[in-house]
C-alpha positions, -999 to +999 in steps of 0.1 A: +563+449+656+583+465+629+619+459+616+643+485+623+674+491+606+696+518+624+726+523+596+716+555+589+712+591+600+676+586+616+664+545+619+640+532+596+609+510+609+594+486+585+565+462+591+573+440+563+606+421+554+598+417+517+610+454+506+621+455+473+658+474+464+647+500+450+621+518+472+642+504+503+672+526+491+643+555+488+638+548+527+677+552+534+674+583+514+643+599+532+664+588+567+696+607+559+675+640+554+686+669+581+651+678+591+635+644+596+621+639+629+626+604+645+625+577+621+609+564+588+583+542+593+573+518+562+541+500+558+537+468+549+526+476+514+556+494+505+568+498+473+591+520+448+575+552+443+589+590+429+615+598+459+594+580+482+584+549+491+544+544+482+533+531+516+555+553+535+548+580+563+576+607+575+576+632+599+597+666+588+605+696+604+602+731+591+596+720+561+567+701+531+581+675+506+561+679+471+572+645+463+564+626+495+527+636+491+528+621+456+514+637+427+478+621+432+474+649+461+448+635+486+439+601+468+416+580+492+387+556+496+350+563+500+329+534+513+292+533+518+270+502+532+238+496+514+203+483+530+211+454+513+212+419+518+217+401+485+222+410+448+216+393+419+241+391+391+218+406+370+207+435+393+242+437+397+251+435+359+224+466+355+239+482+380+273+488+367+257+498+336+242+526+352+272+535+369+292+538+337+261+562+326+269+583+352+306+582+363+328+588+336+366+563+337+396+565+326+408+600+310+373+608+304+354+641+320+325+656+324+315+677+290+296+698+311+308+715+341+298+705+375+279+727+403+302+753+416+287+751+449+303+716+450+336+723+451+353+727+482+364+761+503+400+772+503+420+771+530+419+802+556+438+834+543+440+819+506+417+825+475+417+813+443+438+839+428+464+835+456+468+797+440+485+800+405+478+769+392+446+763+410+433+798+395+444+785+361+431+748+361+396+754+383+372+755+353+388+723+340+382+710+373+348+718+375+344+690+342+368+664+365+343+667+397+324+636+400+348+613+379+368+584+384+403+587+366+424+553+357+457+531+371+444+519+401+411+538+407+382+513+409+346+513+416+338+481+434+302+467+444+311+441+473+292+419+498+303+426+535+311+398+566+283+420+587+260+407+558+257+438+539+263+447+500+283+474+505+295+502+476+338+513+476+354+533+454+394+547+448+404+578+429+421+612+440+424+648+431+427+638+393+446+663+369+443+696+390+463+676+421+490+663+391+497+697+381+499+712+417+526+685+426+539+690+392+544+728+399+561+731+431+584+702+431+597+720+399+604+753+420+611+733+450+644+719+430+651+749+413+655+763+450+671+736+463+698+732+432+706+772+438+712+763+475+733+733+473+707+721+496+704+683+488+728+657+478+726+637+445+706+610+461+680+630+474+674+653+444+638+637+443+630+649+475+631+685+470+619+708+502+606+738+506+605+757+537+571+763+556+582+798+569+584+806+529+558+822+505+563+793+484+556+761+512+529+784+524+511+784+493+523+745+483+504+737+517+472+756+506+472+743+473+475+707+488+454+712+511+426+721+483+434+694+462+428+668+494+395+687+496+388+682+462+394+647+459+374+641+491+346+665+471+350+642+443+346+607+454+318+618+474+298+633+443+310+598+427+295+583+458+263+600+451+260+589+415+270+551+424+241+552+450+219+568+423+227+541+398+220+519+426+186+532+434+175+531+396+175+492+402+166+483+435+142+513+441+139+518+481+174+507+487+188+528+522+225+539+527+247+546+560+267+573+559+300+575+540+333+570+551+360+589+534+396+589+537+425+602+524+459+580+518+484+612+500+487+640+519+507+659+545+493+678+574+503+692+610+501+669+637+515+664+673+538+630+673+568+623+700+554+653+718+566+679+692+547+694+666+557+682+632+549+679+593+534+645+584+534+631+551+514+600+545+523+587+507+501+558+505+493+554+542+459+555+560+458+572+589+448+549+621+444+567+649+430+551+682+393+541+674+395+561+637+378+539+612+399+535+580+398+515+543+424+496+533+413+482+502+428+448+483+437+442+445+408+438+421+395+401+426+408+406+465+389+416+497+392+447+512+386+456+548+371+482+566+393+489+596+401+502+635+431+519+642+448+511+675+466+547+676+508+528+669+529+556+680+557+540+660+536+545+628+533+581+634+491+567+638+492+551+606+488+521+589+486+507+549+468+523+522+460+488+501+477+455+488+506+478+472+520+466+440+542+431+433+552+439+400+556+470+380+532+479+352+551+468+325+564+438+340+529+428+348+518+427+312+552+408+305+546+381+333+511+375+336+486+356+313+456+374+307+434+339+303+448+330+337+443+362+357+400+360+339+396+328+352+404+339+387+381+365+387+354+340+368+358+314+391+348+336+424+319+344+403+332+383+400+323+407+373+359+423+365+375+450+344+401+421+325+396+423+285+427+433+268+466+423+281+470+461+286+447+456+319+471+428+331+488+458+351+456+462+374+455+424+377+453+407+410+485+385+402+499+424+399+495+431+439+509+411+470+487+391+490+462+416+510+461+386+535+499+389+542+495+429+543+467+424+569+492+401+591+517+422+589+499+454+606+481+438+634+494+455+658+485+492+638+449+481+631+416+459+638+396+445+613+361+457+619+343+445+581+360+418+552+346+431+520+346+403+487+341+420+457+311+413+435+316+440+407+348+459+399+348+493+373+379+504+367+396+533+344 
């Protein structure tokens, strides 16, 4: 059950006790807000974000936060459960190298550009010139389709408790959802600032009203970009299983499960009809399968949500970050955080101290994440990774 804090305006739940400072005085922030609707709840693992917690959820009314759907608009998890039985490490070293043939990391793209008929439809009543900055970035989205982007974007080849090798992967709308964010949180202050609408602790949490031509078109532009992300991990998806099959020929699949962690959408909660934004949060609905994946080196889990009202149906996103970037490649030994990995017998993504900040000594403990949320989700599958790509 979570801890609630009722100092402010609206009370805040939280389901851990560990919350640092910073993204705790984002929660107060978010609670004090005119149009929130019943409380703020915070996952257990939260952490400091832009405006928002990162692990948070809020309901709003009337009106869509840019900047508490994050600028990684519709990030989320793919995960796919191979045929399998057993891999080899060198089925599984060839593997990866396939993968990296076919998926580009990191700031790379495409140099081609992808199938049109791959991207997804826009939202009813909307086209692509009705979407500024979709209209203007959709060709250089066409070359982002199908890749896997950097931070904490991972391609991970594990081996499931049901017995299964099973294939995950993390990554989001890349640049086109950056600039969308980017774009109306800009004219979402702008408004705000000429309105006298938000105090000086909330100017990261700039609004915009649904009933407006602007949150209209901030909602079907989000709305794309959680479609294209979802379009994109599943063509990644299709490439991983590809690389896959270029090994192990004969090697059968299940069918994906996809879901998103940044987004906001219209949903029913506390019997009124309300805006939800999930900022790193999975929804976990009663019986809805989710991912909530771990740190690299970490299990993840595949997930059943028990449908926690005081959640607003939601539950974590991931392990959620321990240290900052920075302080990661300050505080951690690189030789150390290898021989981790090494030791569990995992191929990693650890070469150079810049890669401390995706480290597992980075993350808090996905077992205490876990503990903290029984009573939002089950755990259906423990994945251990085997193989990790990252960015």
């Amino acid at each position: 059950m979570p801890k609630i804090i009722n100092s402010e305006r609206k009370p805040i739940k939280l389901w851990l006790d560990d919350i640092e400072a910073g993204a705790l005085e984002q929660a107060r922030n978010l609670a004090n807000l005119p149009f929130l609707v019943s409380h703020v709840a915070v996952m257990p693992d939260a952490h400091l974000g832009y405006g928002m917690p990162i692990g948070g959820v809020i309901a709003t009314a009337g009106v869509i936060i840019p900047n508490a759907v994050g600028v990684d608009i519709g990030c989320g998890m793919c995960a796919v459960r191979t045929g399998l039985r057993r891999i080899s490490t060198l089925e599984l070293q060839e593997t990866v190298t396939e993968i990296r043939k076919l998926v580009p990391v990191g700031f790379r793209h495409h140099q081609c550009r992808q199938d049109k008929s791959l991207m997804p439809p826009f939202p009813e009543g909307f086209s692509k010139k009705d979407l500024p900055v979709i209209n203007r970035e959709y060709n250089n989205a066409l070359t982002q389709l199908g890749t896997l982007g950097g931070g904490n974007h991972f391609i991970e080849i594990q081996k499931g408790s049901d017995g299964y090798i099973w294939l995950m992967l993390h990554s989001g709308s890349r640049n086109l959802g950056f600039k969308v964010a980017d774009y109306y949180n800009r004219r979402a202050r702008e408004l705000n600032r000429k309105r006298g609408e938000l105090p000086a602790a909330a100017r990261e949490l700039a609004f915009l009203d649904l009933d407006s031509d602007l949150g209209r078109r901030y909602l079907a532009a989000m709305t794309f970009c959680v479609r294209f992300a979802a379009a994109n991990r599943l063509l990644m998806m299709a490439r991983l299983k590809e690389a896959l099959e270029r090994v192990l020929p004969g090697v059968t699949f299940a069918e994906p499960l996809d879901i998103a962690h940044n987004y906001a959408a219209r949903e029913t909660h506390f019997g009124r009809e309300v805006i939800i934004h999930r900022k790193g949060a999975t929804r976990a609905r009663t019986g809805e399968l989710g991912i909530v994946p771990g740190s690299q080196g970490a299990p993840s889990y595949i997930v059943r949500g028990k449908g926690n009202p005081e959640s607003f149906l939601s539950c974590a996103h991931g392990a959620g970050r321990r240290l900052g970037r920075k302080q990661a490649r300050r505080q951690l030994d690189l030789a150390c955080e290898r021989r981790r990995l090494e030791k569990e017998g995992i191929l990693h993504s650890l070469y150079k101290p810049k890669d401390l900040d995706e480290a597992a000594g980075a993350y808090k403990d996905i077992g205490r994440v876990m503990e903290n949320q029984q009573d939002l989700v089950e755990v259906v599958t423990e994945l251990k990774p085997l193989a990790v790509i990252k960015g």
